[in-house]
C-alpha positions as CSV (number, residue, x, y, z in Angstrom):
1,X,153.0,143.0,114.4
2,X,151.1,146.3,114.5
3,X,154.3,147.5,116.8
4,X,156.4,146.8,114.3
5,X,154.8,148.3,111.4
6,X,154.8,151.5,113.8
7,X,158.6,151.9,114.9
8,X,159.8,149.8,111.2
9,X,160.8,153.7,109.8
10,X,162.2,154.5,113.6
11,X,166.0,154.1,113.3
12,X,166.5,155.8,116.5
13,X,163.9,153.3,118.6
14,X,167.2,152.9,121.1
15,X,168.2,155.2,124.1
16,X,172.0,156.1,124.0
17,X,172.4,153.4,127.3
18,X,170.3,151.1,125.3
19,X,172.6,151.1,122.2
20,X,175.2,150.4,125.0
21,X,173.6,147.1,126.7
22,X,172.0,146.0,123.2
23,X,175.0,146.7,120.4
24,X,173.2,146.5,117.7
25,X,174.7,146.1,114.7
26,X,173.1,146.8,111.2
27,X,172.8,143.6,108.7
28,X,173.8,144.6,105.0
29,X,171.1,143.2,103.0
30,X,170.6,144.3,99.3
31,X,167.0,144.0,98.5
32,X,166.4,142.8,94.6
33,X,162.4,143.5,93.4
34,X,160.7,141.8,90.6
35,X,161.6,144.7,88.2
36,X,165.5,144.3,88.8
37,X,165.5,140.7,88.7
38,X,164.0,140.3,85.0
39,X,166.5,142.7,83.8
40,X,169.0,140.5,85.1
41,X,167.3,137.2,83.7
42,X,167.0,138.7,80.4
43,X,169.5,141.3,79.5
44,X,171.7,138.1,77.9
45,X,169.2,135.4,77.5
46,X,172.2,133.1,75.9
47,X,174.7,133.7,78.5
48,X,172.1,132.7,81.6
49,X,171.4,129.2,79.6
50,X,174.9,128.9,79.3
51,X,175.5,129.6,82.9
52,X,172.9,127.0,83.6
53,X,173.7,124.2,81.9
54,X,177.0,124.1,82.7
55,X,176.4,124.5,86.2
56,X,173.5,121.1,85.8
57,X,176.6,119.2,84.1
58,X,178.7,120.0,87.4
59,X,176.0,118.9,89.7
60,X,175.9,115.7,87.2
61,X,179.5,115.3,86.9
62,X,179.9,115.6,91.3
63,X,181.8,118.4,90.7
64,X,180.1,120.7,93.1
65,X,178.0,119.6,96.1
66,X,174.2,120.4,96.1
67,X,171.9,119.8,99.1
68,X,168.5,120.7,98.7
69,X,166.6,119.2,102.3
70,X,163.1,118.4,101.5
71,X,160.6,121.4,101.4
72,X,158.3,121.9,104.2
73,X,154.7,123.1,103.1
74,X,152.3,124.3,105.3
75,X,148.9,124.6,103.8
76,X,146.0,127.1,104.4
77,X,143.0,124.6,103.9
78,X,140.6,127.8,104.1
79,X,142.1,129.3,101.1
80,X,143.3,126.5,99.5
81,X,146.7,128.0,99.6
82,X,150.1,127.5,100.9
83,X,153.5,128.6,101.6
84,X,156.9,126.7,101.6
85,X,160.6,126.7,103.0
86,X,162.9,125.3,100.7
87,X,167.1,125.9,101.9
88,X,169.6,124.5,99.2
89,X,173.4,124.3,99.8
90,X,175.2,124.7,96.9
91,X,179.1,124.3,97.1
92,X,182.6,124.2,95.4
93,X,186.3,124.1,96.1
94,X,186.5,128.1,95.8
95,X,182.7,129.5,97.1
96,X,179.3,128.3,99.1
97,X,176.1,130.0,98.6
98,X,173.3,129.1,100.7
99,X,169.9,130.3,100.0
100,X,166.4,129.8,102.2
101,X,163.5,130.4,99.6
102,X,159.9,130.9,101.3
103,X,157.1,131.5,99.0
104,X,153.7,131.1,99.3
105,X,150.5,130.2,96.9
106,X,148.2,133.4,96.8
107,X,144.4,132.6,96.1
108,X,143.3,135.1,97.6
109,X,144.9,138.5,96.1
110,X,143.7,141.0,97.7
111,X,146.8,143.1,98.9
112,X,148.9,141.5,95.7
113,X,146.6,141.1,93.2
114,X,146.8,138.6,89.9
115,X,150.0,137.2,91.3
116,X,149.7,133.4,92.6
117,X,153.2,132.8,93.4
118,X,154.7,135.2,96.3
119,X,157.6,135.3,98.4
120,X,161.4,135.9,98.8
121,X,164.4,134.3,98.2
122,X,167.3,135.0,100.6
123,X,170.7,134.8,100.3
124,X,173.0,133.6,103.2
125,X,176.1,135.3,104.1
126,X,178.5,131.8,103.7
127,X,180.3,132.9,107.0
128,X,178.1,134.7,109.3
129,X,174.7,133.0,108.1
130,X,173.3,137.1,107.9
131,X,170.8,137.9,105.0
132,X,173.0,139.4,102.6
133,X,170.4,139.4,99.3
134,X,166.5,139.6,99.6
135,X,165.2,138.7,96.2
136,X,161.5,139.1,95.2
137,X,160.9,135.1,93.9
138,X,157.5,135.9,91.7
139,X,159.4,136.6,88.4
140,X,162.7,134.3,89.8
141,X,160.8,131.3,90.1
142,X,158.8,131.9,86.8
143,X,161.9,132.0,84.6
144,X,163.4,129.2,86.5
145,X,160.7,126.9,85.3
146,X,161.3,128.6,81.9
147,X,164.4,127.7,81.5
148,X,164.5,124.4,82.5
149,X,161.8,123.7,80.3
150,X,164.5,125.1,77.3
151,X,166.9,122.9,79.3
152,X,164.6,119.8,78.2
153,X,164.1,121.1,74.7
154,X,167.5,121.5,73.9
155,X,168.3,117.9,75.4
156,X,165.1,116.3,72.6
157,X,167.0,117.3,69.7
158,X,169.7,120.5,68.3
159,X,167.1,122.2,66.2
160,X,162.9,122.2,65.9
161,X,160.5,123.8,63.3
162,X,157.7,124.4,65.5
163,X,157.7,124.8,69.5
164,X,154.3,125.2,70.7
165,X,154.0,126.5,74.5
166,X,150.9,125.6,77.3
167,X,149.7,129.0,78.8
168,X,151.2,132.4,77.4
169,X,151.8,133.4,81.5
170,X,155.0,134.3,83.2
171,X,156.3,130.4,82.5
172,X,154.9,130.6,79.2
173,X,157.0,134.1,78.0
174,X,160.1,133.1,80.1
175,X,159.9,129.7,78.3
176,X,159.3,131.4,74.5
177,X,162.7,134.0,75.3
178,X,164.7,131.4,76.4
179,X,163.9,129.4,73.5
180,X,164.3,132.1,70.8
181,X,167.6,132.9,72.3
182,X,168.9,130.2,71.2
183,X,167.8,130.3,67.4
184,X,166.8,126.6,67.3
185,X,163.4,127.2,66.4
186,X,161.7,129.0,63.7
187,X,158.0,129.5,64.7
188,X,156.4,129.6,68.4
189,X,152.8,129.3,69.3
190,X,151.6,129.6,72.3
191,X,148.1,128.4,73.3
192,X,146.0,130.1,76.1
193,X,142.5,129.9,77.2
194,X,142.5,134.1,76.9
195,X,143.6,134.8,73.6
196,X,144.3,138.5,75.3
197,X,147.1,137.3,77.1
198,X,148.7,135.1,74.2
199,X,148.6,138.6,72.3
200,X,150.2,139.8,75.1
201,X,153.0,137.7,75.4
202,X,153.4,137.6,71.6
203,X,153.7,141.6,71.8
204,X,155.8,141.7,74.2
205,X,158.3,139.1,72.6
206,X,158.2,140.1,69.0
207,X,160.3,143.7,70.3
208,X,163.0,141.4,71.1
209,X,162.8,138.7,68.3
210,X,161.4,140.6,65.4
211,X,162.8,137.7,63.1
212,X,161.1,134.8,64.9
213,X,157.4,133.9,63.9
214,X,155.0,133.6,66.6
């Protein structure tokens, strides 16, 4: 590992009769960080639920094919952590996307500090099973919980006063956007052992909802 982390900035690691005998060819891989993949989950908060739903009414309806293996976890019993491989198959009459996500549970943090959940999600070329998307899977994972929690609330009932939210975290402020997006409730309160970070989260949600009552 030390080798690699040596020659990883080395594109030229190969003689000329090397490149010959090897033929290397480069993979395209588009690498997507935390930062780029909130814009994306929140630059139309409406339109992702939409996209969401609908695609959870295919699965129901057998329109598309889903295969999601069970995970394998392999746990660090020294650190009381983890990480996990989970591949899911999903699949139409017009596209396949195949994704591998492996994430891991971060008690230590050290190197990536206040950050449990850590990891990538990849995206599988659906012909030539190459890496074509790397996704950072801290912020992805939070605002998938997030929005199937909204998924749940909107199945209870069309509109509700009050929605009061567990933990003011990454779940917790994916959950409370999702939610006001939609304009089916009127107050949110989140409740949080560290009243800093419910202040936080209020803050940071009040720029876009200035309307809503938190």
């Amino acid at each position: 590992m030390k080798a690699l982390r040596q020659t990883q900035t080395d594109t030229k690691a190969l003689t000329p009769e090397e490149e010959q005998v090897l033929r290397v060819t480069r993979e395209p891989c588009i690498c997507i960080d935390d930062h780029a993949v909130h814009q994306v989950l929140t630059q139309d908060p409406l339109a992702f639920h939409s996209h969401v739903h609908k695609a959870l009414i295919r699965i129901a309806n057998k329109e598309v094919t889903l295969e999601i293996p069970p995970k394998q976890i392999f746990f660090d019993p020294d650190t009381l952590g983890d990480f996990r491989v989970m591949p899911c198959r999903f699949q139409d009459d017009n596209s396949l996307v195949k994704t591998v996500k492996i994430v891991g549970t971060n008690t230590v943090q050290e190197q990536v500090p206040d950050q449990i959940t850590v990891g990538k999600a990849f995206v599988l070329d659906p012909k030539e099973n190459f890496i074509s998307h790397m996704i950072d899977a801290c912020l992805l994972s939070s605002a998938r919980t997030g929005i199937c929690a909204v998924q749940a609330m909107v199945s209870l009932g069309n509109t509700l006063g009050k929605l009061t939210i567990i933990g003011a975290g990454r779940v917790g402020f994916y959950t409370a956007l999702y939610a006001a997006a939609l304009g089916r409730v009127k107050e949110i309160v989140f409740c949080d052992k560290e009243d800093a970070r419910s202040c936080q989260c209020v803050r940071a949600l009040e720029k876009r909802y200035p309307k809503l009552r938190f």
